[in-house]
LUMBA-260355 format. One record per residue (C-alpha): residue number from 1; residue in three letters; x, y, z. Coordinates in pm, whole numbers. Layout:
<sites>
{n->NUM&res->Ala&x->X&y->Y&z->Z} .
...
</sites>
This chain:
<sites>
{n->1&res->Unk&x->11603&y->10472&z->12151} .
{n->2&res->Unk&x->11689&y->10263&z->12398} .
{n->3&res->Unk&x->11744&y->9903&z->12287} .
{n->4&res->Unk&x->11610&y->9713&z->12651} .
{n->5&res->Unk&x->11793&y->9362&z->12439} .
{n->6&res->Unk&x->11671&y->9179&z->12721} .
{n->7&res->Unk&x->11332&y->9211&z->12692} .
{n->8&res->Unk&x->11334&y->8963&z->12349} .
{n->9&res->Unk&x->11199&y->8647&z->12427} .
{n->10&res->Unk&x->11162&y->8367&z->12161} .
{n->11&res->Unk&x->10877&y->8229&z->11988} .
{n->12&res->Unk&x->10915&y->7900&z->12032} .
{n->13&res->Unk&x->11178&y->7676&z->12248} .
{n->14&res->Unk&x->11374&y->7560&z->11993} .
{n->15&res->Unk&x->11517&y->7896&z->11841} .
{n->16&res->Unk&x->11385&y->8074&z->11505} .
{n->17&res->Unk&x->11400&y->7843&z->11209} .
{n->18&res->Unk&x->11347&y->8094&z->10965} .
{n->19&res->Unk&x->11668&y->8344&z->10863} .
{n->20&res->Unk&x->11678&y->8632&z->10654} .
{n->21&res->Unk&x->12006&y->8771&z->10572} .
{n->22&res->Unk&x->12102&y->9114&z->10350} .
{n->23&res->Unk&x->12356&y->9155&z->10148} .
{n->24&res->Unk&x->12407&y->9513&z->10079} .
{n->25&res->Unk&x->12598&y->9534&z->9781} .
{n->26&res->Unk&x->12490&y->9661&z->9448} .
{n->27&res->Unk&x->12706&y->9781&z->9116} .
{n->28&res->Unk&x->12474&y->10031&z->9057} .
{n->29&res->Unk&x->12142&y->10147&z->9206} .
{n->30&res->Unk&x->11819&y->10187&z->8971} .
{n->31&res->Unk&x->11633&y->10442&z->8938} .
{n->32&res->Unk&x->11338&y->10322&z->9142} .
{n->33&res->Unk&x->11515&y->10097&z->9387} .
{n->34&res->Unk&x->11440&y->10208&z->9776} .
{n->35&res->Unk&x->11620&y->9931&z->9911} .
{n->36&res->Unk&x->11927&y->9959&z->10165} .
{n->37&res->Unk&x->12215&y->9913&z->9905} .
{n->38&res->Unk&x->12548&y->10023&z->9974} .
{n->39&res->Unk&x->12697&y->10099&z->9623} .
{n->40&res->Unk&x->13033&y->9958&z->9516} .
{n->41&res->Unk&x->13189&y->9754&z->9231} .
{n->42&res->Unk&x->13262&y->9427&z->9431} .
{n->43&res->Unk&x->13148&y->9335&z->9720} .
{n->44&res->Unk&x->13306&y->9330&z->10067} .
{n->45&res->Unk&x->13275&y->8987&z->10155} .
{n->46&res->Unk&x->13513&y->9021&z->10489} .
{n->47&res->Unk&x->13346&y->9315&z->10602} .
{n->48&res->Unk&x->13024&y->9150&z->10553} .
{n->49&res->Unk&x->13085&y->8802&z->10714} .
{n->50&res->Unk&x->13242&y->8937&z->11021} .
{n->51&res->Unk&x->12942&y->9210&z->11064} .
{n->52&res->Unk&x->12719&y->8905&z->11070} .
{n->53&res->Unk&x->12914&y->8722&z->11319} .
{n->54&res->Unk&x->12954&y->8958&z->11534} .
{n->55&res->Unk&x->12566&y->9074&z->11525} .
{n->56&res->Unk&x->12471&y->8688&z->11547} .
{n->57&res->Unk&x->12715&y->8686&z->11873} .
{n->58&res->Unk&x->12515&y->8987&z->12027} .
{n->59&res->Unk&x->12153&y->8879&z->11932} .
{n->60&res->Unk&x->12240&y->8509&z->12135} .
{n->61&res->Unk&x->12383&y->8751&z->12438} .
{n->62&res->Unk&x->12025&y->8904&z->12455} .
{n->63&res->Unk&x->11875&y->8581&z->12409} .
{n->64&res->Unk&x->11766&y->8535&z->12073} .
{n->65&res->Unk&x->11893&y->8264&z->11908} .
{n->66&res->Unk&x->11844&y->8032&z->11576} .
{n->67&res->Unk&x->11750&y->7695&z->11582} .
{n->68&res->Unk&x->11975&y->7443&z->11574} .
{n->69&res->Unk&x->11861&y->7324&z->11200} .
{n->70&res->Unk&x->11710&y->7589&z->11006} .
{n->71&res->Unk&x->11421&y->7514&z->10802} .
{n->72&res->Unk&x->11463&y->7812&z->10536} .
{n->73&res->Unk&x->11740&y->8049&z->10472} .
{n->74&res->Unk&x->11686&y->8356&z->10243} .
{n->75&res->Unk&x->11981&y->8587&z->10129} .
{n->76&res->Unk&x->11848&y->8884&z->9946} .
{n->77&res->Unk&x->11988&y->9220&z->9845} .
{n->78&res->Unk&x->12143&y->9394&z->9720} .
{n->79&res->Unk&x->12314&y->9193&z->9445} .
{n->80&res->Unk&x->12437&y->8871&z->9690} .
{n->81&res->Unk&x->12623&y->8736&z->9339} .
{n->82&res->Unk&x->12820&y->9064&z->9398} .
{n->83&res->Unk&x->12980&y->8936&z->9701} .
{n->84&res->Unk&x->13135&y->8622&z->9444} .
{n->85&res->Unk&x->13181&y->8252&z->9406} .
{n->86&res->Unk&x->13309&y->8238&z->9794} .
{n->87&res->Unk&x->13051&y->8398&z->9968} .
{n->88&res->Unk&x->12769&y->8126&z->10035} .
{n->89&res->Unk&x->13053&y->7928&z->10202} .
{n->90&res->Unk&x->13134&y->8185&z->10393} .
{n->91&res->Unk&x->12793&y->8273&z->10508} .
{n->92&res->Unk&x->12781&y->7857&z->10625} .
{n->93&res->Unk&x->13078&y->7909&z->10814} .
{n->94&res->Unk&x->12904&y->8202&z->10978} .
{n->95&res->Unk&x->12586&y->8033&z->11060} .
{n->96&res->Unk&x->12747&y->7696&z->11123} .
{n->97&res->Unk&x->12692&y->7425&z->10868} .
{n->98&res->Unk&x->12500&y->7243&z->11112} .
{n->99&res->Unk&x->12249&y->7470&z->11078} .
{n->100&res->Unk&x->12259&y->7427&z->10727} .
{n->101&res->Unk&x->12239&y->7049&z->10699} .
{n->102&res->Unk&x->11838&y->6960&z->10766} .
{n->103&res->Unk&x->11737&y->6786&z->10435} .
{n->104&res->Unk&x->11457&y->6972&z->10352} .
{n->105&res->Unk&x->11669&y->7340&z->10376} .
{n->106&res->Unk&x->11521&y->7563&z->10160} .
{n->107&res->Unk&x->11827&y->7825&z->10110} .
{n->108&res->Unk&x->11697&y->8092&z->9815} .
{n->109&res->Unk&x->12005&y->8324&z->9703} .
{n->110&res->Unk&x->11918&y->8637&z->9479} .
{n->111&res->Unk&x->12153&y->8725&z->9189} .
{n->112&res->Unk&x->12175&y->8964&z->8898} .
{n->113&res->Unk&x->12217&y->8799&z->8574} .
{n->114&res->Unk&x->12526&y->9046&z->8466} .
{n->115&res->Unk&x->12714&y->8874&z->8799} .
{n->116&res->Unk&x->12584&y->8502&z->8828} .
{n->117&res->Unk&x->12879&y->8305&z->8661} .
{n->118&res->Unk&x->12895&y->7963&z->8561} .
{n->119&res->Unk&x->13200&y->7914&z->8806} .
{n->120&res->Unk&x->12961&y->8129&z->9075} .
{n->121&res->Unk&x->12686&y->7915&z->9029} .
{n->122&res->Unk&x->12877&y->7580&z->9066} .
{n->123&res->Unk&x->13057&y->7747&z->9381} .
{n->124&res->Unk&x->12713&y->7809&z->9542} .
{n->125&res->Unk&x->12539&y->7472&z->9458} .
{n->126&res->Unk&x->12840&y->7318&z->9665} .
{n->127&res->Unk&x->12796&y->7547&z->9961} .
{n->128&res->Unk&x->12432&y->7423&z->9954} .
{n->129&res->Unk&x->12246&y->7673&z->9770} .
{n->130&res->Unk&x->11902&y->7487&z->9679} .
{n->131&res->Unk&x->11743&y->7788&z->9485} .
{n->132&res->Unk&x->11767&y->8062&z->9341} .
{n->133&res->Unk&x->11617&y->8446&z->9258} .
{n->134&res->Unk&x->11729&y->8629&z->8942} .
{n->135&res->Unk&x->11678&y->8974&z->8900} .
{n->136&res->Unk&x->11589&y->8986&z->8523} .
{n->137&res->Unk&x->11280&y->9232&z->8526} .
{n->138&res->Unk&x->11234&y->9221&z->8155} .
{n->139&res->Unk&x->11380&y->9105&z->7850} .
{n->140&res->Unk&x->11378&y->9396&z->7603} .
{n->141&res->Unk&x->11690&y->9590&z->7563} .
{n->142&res->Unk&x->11582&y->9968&z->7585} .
{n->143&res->Unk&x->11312&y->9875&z->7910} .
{n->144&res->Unk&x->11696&y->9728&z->8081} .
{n->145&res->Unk&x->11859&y->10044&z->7974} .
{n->146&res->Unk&x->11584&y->10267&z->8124} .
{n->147&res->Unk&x->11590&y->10085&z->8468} .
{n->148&res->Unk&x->11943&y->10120&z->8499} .
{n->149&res->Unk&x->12030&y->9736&z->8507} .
{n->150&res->Unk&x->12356&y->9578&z->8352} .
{n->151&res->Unk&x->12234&y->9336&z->8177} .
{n->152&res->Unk&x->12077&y->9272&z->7845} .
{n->153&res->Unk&x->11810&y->9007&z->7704} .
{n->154&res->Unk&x->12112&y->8758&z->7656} .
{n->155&res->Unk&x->12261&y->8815&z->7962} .
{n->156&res->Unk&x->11969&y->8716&z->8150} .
{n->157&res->Unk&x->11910&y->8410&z->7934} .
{n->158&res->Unk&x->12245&y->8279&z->8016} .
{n->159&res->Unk&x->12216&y->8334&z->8369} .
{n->160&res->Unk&x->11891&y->8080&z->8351} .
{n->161&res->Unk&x->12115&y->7827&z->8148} .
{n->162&res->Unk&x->12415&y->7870&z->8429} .
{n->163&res->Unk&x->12131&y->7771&z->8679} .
{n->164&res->Unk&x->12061&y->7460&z->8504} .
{n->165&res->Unk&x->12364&y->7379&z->8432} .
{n->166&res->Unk&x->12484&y->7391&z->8804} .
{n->167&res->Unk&x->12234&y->7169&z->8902} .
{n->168&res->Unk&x->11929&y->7447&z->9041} .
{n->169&res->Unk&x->11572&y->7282&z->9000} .
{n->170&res->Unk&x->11446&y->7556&z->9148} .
{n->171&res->Unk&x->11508&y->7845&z->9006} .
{n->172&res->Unk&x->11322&y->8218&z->8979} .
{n->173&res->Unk&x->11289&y->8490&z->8757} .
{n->174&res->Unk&x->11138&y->8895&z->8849} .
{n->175&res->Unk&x->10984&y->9074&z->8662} .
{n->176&res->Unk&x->10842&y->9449&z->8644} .
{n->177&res->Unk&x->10498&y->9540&z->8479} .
{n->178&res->Unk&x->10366&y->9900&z->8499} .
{n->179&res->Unk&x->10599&y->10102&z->8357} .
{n->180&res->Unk&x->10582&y->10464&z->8323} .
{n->181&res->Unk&x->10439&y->10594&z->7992} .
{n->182&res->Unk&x->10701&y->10692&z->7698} .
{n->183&res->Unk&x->10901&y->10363&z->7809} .
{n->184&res->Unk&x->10827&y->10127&z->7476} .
{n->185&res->Unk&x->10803&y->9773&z->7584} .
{n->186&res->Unk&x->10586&y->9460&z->7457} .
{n->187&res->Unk&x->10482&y->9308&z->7761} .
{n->188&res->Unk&x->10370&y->9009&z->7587} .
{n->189&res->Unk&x->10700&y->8983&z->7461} .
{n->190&res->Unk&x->10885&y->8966&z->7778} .
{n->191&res->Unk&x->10618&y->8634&z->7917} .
{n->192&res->Unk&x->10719&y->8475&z->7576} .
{n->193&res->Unk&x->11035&y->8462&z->7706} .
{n->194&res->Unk&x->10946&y->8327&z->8028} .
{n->195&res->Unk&x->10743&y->8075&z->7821} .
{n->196&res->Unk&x->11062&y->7962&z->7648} .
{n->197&res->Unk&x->11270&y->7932&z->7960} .
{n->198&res->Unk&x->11025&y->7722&z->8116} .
{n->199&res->Unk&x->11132&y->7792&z->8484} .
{n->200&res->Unk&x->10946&y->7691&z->8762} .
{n->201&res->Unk&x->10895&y->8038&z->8940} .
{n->202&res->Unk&x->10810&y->8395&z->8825} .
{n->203&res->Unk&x->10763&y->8690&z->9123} .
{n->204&res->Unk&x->10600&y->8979&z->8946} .
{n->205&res->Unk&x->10591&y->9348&z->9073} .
{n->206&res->Unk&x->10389&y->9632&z->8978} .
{n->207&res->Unk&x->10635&y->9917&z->8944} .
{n->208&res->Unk&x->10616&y->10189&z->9259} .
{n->209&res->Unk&x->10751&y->10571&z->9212} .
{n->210&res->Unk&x->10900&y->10603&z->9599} .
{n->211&res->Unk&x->10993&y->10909&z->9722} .
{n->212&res->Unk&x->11328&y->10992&z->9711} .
{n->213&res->Unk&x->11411&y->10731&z->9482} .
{n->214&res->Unk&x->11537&y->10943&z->9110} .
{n->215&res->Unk&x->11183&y->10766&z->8988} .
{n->216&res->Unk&x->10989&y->10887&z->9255} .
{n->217&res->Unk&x->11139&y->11215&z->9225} .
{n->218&res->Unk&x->11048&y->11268&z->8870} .
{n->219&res->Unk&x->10735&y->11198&z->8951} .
{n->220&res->Unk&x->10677&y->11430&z->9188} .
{n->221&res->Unk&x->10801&y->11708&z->8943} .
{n->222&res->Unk&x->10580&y->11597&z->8662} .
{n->223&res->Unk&x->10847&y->11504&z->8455} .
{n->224&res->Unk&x->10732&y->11139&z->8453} .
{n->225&res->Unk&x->10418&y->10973&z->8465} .
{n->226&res->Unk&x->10292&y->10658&z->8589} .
{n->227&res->Unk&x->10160&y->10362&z->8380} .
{n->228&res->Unk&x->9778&y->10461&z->8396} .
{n->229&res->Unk&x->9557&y->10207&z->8612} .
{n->230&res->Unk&x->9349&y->10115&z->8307} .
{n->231&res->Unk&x->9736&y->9982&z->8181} .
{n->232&res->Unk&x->9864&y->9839&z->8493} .
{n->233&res->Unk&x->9558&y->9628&z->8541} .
{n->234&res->Unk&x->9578&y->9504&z->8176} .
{n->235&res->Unk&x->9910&y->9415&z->8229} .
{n->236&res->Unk&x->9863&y->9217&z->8587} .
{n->237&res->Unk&x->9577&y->9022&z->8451} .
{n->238&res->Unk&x->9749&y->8955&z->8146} .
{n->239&res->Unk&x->10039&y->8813&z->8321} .
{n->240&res->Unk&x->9824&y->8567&z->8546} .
{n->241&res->Unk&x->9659&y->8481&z->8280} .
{n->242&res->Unk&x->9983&y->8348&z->8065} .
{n->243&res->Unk&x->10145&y->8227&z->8372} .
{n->244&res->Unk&x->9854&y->8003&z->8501} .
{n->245&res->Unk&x->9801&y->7869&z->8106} .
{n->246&res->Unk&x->10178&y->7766&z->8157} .
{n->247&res->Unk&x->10142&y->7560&z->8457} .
{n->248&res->Unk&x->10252&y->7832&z->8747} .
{n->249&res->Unk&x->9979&y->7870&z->9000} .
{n->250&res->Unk&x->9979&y->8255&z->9176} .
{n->251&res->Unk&x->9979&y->8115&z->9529} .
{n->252&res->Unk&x->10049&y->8459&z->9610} .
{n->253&res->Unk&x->9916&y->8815&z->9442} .
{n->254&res->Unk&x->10288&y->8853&z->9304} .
{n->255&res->Unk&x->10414&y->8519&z->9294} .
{n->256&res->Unk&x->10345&y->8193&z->9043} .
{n->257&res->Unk&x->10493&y->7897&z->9051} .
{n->258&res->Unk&x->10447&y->7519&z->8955} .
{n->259&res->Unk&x->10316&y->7286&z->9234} .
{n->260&res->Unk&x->10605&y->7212&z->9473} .
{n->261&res->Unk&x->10807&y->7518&z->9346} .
{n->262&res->Unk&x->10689&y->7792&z->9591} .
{n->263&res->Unk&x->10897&y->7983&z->9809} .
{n->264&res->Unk&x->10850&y->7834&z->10138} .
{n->265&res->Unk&x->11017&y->8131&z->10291} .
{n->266&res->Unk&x->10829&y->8393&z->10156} .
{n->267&res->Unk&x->10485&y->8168&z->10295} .
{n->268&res->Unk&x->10618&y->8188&z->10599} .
{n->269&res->Unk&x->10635&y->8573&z->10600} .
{n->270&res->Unk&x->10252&y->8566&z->10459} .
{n->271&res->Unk&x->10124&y->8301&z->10790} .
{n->272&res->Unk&x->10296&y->8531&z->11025} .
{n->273&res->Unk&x->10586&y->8259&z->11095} .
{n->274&res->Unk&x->10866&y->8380&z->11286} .
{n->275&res->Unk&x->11163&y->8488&z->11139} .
{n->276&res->Unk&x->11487&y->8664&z->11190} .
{n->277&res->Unk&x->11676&y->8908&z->11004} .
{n->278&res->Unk&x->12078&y->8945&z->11011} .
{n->279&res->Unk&x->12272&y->9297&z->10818} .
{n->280&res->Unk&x->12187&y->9654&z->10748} .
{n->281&res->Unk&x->11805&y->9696&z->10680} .
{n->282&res->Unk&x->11634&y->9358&z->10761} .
{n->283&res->Unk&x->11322&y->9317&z->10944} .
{n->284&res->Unk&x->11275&y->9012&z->11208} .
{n->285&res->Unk&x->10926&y->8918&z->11338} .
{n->286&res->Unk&x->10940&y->8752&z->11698} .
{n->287&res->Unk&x->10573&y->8768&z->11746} .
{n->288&res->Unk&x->10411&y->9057&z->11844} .
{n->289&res->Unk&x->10737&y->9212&z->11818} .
{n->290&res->Unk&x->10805&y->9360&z->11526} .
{n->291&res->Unk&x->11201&y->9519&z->11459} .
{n->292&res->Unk&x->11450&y->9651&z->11195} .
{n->293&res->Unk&x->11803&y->9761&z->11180} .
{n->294&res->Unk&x->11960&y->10059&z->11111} .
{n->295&res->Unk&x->11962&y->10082&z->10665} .
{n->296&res->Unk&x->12246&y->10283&z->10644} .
{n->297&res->Unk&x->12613&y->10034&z->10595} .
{n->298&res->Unk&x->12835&y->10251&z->10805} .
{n->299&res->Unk&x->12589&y->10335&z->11087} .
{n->300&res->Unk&x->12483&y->9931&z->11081} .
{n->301&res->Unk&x->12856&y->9856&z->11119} .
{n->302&res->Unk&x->12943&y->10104&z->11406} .
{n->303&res->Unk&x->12695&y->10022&z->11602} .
{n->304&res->Unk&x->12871&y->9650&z->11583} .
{n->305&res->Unk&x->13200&y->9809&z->11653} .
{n->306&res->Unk&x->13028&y->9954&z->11973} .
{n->307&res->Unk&x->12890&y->9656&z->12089} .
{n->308&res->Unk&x->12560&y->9754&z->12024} .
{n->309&res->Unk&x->12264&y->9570&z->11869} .
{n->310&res->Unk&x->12212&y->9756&z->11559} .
{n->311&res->Unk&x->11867&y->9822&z->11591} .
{n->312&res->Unk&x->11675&y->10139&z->11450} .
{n->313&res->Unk&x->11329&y->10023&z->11608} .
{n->314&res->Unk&x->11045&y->9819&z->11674} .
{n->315&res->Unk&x->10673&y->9797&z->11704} .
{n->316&res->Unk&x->10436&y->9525&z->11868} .
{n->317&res->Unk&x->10198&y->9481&z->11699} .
{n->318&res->Unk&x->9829&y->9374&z->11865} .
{n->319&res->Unk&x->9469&y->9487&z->11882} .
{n->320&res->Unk&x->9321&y->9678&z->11542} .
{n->321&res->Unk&x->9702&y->9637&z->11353} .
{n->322&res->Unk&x->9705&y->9285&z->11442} .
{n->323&res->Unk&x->9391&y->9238&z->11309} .
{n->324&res->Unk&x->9453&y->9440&z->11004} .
{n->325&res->Unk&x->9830&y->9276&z->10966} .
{n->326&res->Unk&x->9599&y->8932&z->10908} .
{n->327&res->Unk&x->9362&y->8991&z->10721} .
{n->328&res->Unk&x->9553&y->9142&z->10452} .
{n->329&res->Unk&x->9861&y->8861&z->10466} .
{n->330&res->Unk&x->9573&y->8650&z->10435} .
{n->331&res->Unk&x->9391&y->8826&z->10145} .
{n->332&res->Unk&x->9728&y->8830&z->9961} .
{n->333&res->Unk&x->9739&y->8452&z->9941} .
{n->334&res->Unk&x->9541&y->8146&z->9749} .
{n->335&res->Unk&x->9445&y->8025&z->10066} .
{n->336&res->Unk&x->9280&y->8341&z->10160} .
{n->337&res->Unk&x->9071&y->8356&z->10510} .
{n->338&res->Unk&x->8890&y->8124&z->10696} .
{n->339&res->Unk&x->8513&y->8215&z->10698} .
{n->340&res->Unk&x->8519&y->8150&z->11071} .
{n->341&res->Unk&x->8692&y->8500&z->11061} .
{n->342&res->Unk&x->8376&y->8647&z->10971} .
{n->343&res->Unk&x->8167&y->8685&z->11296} .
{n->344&res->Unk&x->7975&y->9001&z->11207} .
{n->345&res->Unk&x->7657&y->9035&z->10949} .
{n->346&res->Unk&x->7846&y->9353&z->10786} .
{n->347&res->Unk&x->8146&y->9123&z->10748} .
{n->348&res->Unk&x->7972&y->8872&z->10571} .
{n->349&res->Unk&x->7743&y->9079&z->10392} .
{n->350&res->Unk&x->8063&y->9286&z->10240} .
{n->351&res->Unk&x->8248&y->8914&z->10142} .
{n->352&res->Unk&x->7908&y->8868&z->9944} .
{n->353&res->Unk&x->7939&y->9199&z->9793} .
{n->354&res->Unk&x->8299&y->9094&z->9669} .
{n->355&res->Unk&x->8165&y->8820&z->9519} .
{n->356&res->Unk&x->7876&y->8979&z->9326} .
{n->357&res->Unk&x->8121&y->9188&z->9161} .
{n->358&res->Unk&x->8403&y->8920&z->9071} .
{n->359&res->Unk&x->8654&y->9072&z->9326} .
{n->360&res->Unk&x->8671&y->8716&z->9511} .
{n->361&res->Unk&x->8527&y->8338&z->9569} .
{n->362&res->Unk&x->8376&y->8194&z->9899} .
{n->363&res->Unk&x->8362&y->7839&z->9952} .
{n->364&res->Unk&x->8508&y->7528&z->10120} .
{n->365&res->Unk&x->8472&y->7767&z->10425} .
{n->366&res->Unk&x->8747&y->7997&z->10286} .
{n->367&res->Unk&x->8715&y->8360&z->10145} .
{n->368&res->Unk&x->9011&y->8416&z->9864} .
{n->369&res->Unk&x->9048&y->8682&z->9664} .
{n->370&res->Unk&x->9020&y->8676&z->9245} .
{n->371&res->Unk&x->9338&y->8846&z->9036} .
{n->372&res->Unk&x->9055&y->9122&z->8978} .
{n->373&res->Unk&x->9048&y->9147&z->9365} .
{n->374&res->Unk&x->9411&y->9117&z->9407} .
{n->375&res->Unk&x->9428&y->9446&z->9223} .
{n->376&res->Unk&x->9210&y->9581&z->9471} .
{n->377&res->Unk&x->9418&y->9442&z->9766} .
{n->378&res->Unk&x->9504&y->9735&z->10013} .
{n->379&res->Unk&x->9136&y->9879&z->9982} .
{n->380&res->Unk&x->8953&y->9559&z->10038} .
{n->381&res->Unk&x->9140&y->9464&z->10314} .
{n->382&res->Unk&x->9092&y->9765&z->10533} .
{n->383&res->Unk&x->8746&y->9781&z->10428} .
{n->384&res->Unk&x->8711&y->9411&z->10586} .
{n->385&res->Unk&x->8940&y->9481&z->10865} .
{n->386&res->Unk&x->8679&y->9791&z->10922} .
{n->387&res->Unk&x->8406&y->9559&z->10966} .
{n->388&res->Unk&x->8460&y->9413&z->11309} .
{n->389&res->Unk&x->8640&y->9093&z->11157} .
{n->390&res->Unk&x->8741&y->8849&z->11431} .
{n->391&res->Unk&x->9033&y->8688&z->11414} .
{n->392&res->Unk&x->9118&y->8424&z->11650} .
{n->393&res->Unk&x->9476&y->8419&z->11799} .
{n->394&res->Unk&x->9645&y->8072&z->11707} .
{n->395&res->Unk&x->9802&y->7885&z->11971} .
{n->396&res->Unk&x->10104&y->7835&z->11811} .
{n->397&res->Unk&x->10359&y->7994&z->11807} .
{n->398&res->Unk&x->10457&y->8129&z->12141} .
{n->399&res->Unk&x->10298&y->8486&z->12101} .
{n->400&res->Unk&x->10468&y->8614&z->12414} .
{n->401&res->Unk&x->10639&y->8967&z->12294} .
{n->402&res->Unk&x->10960&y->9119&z->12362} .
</sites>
């Protein structure tokens, strides 16, 4: 497709202030991961710092730029802690530390237990790492086996103790419900664990079969089958239940964390902030604007070596998906909608259907969903979306598109 870079305008004056940035690299890839991983047993940091430098370069030459202090920095994967104890200094050289140095930065770093280090997790507090993402998913030996990760129950523990001991407040723990039946696990189990860690932030996904993942493709041959709904939705309320008893509020459907301890990036993906994404497979939002690079490594890299944006392709999004896009971002969050939304009698009078039936709460002029609801997410949403919902534009940011 043709690329037109000119046409990007920015959202606001001052540049994006919110940056995404992928790191490819995985050990191994799971059996249900669908995310753009190139797979290799280190990382290539060189390869990786100069393809963001040179795609930062080209994204300024079409007129996109960051802001000069960035407000939240994300580097996800992947397995970043592949890339080792180097590689968040390298990414500030990339960016510019002056980017870096606002006081309230919020820069989340994912790692995998098997790979976060004591001497990696010292390395990346210096750089000016200020939180962190582990990808523990659960806690019992033979669920780790199945899912292909390369780490045990231990492993993750002491990657939870390295935090600590490096200085991370902030640190956060994944894990997987809904796992397919004939895989023995004690769910229960696993958020005792969390219990005994005592950190400050769990993110909690409902396992998906995707096509062409080897999970999804089992699936589709019968040789697997799904955690029955009756199961998953045990297991969901479960969880919120023993997360909000210890003190971790679900601000989000999949996300729970103590007051002050959410991710402030992520929230900004869920208001519709702007944001920017840097390396193979990342998404940037430059409102209406919608775009994502090429997934695969080598194809994101050549199109660098040609001088070319790496771009797959875009969508602006306005009119019935806009509508759609915010009412279900909203939905998916504590704070909900505003009632004000609601500017039809079918709209209202399906809200007060949801609430007859548990699904969610209206008051203080907001409509928010209940965990029961948030289980019903995707359906209620279009159905509200369906109902001539009104949803004003904001005035900030910028909306002018690309």
């Amino acid at each position: 497709m043709a690329h037109a870079q000119a046409r990007t305008r920015l959202p606001a004056a001052g540049g994006v202030n919110a940056l995404y940035v992928h790191a490819p690299f995985c050990a191994r890839r799971c059996g249900y991961c669908d995310f753009a991983v190139q797979v290799r047993r280190t990382g290539d940091l060189e390869a990786w710092t100069r393809a963001l430098r040179t795609e930062m370069e080209l994204l300024e030459a079409a007129g996109v730029r960051l802001a000069d202090r960035l407000g939240t920095l994300y580097v996800g994967g992947g397995t970043p802690s592949l890339l080792g104890p180097n590689a968040m200094a390298a990414l500030a050289d990339v960016l510019g530390r002056e980017r870096l140095g606002a006081p309230a930065l919020e820069w989340t770093t994912e790692a995998n237990p098997e790979s976060f280090t004591p001497e990696l997790a010292r390395a990346w507090r210096r750089a000016g790492v200020t939180r962190l993402s582990l990808g523990v998913q659960s806690f019992h030996d033979g669920v780790l086996r199945w899912m292909g990760r390369m780490h045990g129950p231990e492993g993750a523990r002491a990657a939870v103790r390295n935090a600590g001991a490096a200085g991370f407040e902030s640190v956060s723990v994944d894990l997987i419900f809904g796992l397919p039946e004939g895989v023995e696990r004690d769910w229960r189990r696993d958020l005792d664990e969390v219990e005994r860690l005592q950190v400050p932030h769990v993110s909690l996904y409902g396992l998906t079969a995707e096509p062409g993942t080897p999970l999804g493709r089992s699936v589709a041959a019968g040789r697997t089958r799904m955690a029955p709904e009756e199961r998953y939705r045990e297991e969901y309320l479960t969880a919120h239940q023993r997360l909000t008893a210890m003190g971790l509020r679900a601000y989000e459907v999949s996300n729970f964390a103590r007051p002050g301890y959410e991710s402030r990036h992520n929230l900004g993906y869920w208001d519709g902030t702007p944001y920017l994404g840097l390396g193979n497979g990342s998404h940037s939002f430059l409102p209406p604007v919608r775009r994502w690079n090429l997934r695969d490594w080598g194809a994101y890299l050549k199109a660098l070596e040609e001088g070319r944006l790496p771009e797959e392709d875009r969508e602006s999004i306005g009119g019935d998906a806009d509508r759609m896009e915010r009412v279900w971002l909203g939905l998916r969050t504590i704070r909900g909608i505003p009632d004000a939304w609601l500017r039809t009698a079918d709209a209202r009078g399906l809200v007060s259907g949801w609430v007859a039936q548990g699904l969610a709460v209206w008051e203080d002029g907001r409509v928010r969903l209940t965990p029961e609801g948030w289980l019903l997410l995707d359906r209620l949403a279009v159905e509200l979306s369906d109902h001539a919902v009104c949803v004003p534009l904001p005035s900030a940011p910028d909306r002018r598109g690309a």
